[in-house]
DOVEXRO-201724 format. One line per 2 residues: number of its first residue (from 1); their letters; for each residue x, y, z of C-alpha. Coordinates in Angstrom, 1 decimal, padded with zeros to 4 digits. Each point is the difference from the previous one (the first is absolute). Example, Ala and Ser with C-alpha at 12.3 -4.5 7.8 and 13.67 -1.06 7.14 Angstrom:
BEGIN
1 = AS = 012.3:-004.5:007.8; 001.4:003.4:-000.7
This chain:
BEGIN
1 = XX = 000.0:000.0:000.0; 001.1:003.1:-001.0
3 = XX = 000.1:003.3:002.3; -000.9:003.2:-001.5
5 = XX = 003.1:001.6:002.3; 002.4:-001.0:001.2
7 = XX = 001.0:001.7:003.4; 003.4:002.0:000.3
9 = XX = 002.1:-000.1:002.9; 003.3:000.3:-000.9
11 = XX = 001.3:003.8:000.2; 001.9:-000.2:-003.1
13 = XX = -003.2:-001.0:-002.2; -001.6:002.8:001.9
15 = XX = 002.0:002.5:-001.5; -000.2:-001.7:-003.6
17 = XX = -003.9:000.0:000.4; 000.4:003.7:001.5
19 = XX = 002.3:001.0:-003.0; -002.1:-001.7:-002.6
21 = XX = -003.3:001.4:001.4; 001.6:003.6:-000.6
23 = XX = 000.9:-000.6:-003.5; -003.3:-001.3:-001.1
25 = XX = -001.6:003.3:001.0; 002.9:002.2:-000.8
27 = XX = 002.6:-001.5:-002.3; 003.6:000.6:001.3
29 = XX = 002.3:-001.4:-002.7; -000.8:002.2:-002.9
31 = XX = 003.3:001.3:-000.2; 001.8:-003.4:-000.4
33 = XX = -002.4:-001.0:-003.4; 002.5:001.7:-002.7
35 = XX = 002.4:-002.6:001.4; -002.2:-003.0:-001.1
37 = XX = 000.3:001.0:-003.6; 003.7:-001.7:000.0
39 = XX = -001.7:-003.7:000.3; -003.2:000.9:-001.5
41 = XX = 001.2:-003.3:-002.3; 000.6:-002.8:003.4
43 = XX = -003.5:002.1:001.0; -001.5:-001.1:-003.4
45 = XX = 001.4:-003.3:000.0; -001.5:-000.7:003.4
47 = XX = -003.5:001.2:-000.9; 000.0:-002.3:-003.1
49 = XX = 000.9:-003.0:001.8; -002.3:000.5:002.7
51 = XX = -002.6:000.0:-002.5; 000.8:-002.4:-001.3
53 = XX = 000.4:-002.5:002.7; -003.8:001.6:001.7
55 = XX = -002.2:-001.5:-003.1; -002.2:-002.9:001.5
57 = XX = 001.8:000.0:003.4; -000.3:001.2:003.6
59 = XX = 001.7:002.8:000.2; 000.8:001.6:003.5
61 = XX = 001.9:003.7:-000.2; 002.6:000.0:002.8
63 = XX = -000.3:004.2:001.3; -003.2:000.6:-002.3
65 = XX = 000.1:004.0:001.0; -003.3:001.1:-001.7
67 = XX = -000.3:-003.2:-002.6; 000.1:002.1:-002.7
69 = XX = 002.1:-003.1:-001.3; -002.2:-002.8:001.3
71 = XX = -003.4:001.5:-001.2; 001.7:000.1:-003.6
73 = XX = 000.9:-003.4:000.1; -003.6:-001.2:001.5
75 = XX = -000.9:-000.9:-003.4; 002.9:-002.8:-000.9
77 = XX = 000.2:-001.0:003.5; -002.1:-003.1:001.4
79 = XX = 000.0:002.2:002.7; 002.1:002.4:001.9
81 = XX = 000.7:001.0:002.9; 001.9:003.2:002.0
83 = XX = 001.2:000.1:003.1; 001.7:003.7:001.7
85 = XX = 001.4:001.1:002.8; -002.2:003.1:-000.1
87 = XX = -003.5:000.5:000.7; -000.7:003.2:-002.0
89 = XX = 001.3:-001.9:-002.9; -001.7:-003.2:000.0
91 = XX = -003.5:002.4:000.7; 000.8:001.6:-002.9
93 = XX = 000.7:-003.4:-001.9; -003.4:-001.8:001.3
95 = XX = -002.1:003.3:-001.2; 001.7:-000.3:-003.6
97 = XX = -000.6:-003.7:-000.5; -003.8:001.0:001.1
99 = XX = -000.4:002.7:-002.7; 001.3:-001.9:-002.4
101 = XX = -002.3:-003.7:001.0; 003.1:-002.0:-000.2
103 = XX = -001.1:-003.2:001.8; 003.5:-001.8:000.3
105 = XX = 001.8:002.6:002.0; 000.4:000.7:003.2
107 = XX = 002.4:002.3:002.4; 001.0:-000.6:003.4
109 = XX = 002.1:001.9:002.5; 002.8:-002.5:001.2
111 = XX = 003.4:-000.5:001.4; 001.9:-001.4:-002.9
113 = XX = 002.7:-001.5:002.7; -003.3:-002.0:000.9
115 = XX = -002.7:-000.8:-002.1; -002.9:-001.6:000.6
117 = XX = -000.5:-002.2:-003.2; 000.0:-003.5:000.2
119 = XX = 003.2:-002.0:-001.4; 000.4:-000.1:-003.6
121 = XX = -002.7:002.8:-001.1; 001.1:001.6:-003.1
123 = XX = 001.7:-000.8:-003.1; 001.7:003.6:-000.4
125 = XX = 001.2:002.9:002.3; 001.3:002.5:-000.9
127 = XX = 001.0:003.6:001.9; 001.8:003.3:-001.0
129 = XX = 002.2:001.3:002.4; -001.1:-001.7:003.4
131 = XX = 002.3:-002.9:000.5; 002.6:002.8:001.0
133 = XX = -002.5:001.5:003.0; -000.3:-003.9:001.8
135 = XX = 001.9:-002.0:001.8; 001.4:-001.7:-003.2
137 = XX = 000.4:-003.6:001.8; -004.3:000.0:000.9
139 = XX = -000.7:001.5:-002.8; 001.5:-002.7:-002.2
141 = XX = -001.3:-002.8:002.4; -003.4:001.3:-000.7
143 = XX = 000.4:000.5:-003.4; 001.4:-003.5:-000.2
145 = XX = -003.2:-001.4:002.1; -002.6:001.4:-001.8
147 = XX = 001.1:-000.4:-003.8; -001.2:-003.7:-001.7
149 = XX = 002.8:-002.5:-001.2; 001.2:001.3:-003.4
151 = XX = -001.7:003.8:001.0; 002.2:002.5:-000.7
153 = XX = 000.7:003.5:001.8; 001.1:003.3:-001.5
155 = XX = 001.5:003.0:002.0; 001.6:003.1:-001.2
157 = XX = 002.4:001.5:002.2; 002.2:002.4:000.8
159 = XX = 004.2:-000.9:001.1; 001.8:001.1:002.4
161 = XX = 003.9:000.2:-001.0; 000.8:002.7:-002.3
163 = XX = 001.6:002.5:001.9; -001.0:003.6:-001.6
165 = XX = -003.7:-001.5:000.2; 000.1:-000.5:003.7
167 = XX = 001.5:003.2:000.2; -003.4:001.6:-001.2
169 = XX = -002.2:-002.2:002.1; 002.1:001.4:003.0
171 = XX = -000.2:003.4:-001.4; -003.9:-000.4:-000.6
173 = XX = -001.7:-001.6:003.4; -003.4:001.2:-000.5
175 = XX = -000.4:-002.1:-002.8; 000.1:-003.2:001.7
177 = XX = -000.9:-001.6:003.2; 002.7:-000.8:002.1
179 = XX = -000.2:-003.2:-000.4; 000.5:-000.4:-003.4
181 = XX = 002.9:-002.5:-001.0; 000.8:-000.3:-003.4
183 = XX = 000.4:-003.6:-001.0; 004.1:-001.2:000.3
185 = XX = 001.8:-003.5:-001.1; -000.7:-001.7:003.3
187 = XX = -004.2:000.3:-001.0; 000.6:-001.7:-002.8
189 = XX = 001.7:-002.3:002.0; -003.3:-000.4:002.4
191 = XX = -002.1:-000.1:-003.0; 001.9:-003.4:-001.5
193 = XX = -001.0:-001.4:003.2; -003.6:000.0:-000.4
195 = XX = -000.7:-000.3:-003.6; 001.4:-002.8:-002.9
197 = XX = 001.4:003.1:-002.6; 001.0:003.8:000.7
199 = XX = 000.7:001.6:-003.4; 000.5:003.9:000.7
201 = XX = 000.7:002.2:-002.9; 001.5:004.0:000.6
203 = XX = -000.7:003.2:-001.4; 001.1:003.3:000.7
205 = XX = 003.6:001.2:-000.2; 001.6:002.2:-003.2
207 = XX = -003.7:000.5:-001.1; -000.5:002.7:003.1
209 = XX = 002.2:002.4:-002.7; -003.2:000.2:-001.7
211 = XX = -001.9:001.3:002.9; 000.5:003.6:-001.1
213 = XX = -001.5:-000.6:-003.6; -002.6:-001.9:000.8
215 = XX = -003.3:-000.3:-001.6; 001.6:001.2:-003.3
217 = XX = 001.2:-001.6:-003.1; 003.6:000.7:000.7
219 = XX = -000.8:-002.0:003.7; -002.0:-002.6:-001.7
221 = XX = 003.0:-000.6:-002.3; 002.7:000.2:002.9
223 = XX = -002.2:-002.2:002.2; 000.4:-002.7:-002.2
225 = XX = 004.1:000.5:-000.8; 000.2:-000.1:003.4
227 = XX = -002.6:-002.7:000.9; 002.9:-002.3:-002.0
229 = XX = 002.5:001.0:001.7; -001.3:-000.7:003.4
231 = XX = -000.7:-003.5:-001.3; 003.6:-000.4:-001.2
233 = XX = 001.2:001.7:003.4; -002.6:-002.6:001.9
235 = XX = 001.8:-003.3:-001.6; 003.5:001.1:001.6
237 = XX = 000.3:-001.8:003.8; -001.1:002.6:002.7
239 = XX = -001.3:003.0:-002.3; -003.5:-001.1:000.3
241 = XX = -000.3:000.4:003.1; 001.2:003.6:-000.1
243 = XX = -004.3:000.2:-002.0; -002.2:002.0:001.6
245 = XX = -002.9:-002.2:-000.8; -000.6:-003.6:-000.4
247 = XX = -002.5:-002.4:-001.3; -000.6:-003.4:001.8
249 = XX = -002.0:-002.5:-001.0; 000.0:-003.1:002.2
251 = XX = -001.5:-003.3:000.0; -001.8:-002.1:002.3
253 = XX = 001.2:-003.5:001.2; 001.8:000.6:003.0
255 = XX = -003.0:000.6:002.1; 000.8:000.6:004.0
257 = X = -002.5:000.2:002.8
């Protein structure tokens, strides 16, 4: 049986619901959006295969904000399901899938280090940027738990060893909660331990030189140029993980719990 919420005690979940509830009435990460252009093509790629992995299956979206995502997915989806840490979201959410009479959705407000599903419920999950607020060892075990044999999961996430990136995040507090971690080769590392394939692809080095162009045909063509070079850049030992973003996609078979 499933709880409609899930109750939150821990203090540092407080603050994430506490943050999250403040940027759902008042977004407070505008400034940061120009940045995004430079992996607008790992952004893309994640999208596609998200959609493409959602037709005929349950779905469940791992940090489901508003489900502007989920409710356009309703339609391929079997059914789907979002779960988020903040209430003002998953309101907002539940009153969308109503005006729009999708029957197959649902939203919940839930502690993503502890869900309430039953083992093995979905055949996807997927999330953009949340891994990097949890505990990355729950979150994994309870990713692991509730995806089928076979399921797969889909996160895109944000890394945490480029130096002169980390230098902004420390330059630019307000922008994040404090206890924001961007992911590091030892979650990977966590992550093989609870699922049979992590595959991570990177994204996001030389192509910030396009930043100041962007959204024009010169950026569009530089974007590109330097879209290849990152790949090249991303085969030599160590450089990926100088990305600032990176797509996982990991598979279920090592189930724990």
């Amino acid at each position: 049986m499933v709880e409609p919420d899930s109750v939150i005690t821990d203090e540092r979940l407080e603050r994430e619901r506490d943050y999250h509830n403040q940027r759902f009435t008042e977004e407070t990460r505008e400034a940061q959006g120009k940045f995004y252009w430079a992996i607008a093509d790992g952004a893309t790629l994640f999208t596609k295969r998200v959609t493409e992995l959602a037709r005929g299956a349950d779905v469940l979206e791992y940090g489901c904000a508003r489900g502007d995502v989920s409710l356009d997915l309703a339609p391929l989806c079997r059914s789907i399901t979002g779960i988020d840490i903040s209430d003002i979201a998953v309101d907002a959410a539940n009153h969308a899938a109503r005006e729009n009479g999708l029957s197959n959705t649902r939203f919940l407000t839930m502690n993503a280090e502890e869900m309430s599903f039953p083992n093995d419920s979905f055949d996807m999950i997927f999330g953009r940027g949340i891994i990097h607020h949890l505990d990355v060892e729950r979150s994994f075990s309870e990713i692991s738990r509730v995806l089928r044999p076979g399921g797969t999961a889909l996160f895109w996430e944000p890394l945490g060893h480029n130096l002169f990136i980390n230098a902004y995040r420390n330059a630019t507090p307000g922008a994040r909660t404090p206890d924001e971690h961007p992911l590091i080769k030892t979650d990977f590392d966590i992550a093989k331990r609870y699922f049979g394939d992590v595959s991570p692809s990177f994204w996001g080095l030389t192509s910030f030189l396009t930043i100041p162009v962007r959204d024009t045909p010169l950026g569009h063509r530089l974007l590109r140029m330097t879209a290849a070079v990152d790949r090249m850049l991303f085969a030599v030992p160590g450089f990926k993980w100088q990305a600032w973003y990176c797509l996982i996609e990991l598979k279920g078979g090592l189930n724990v719990g």
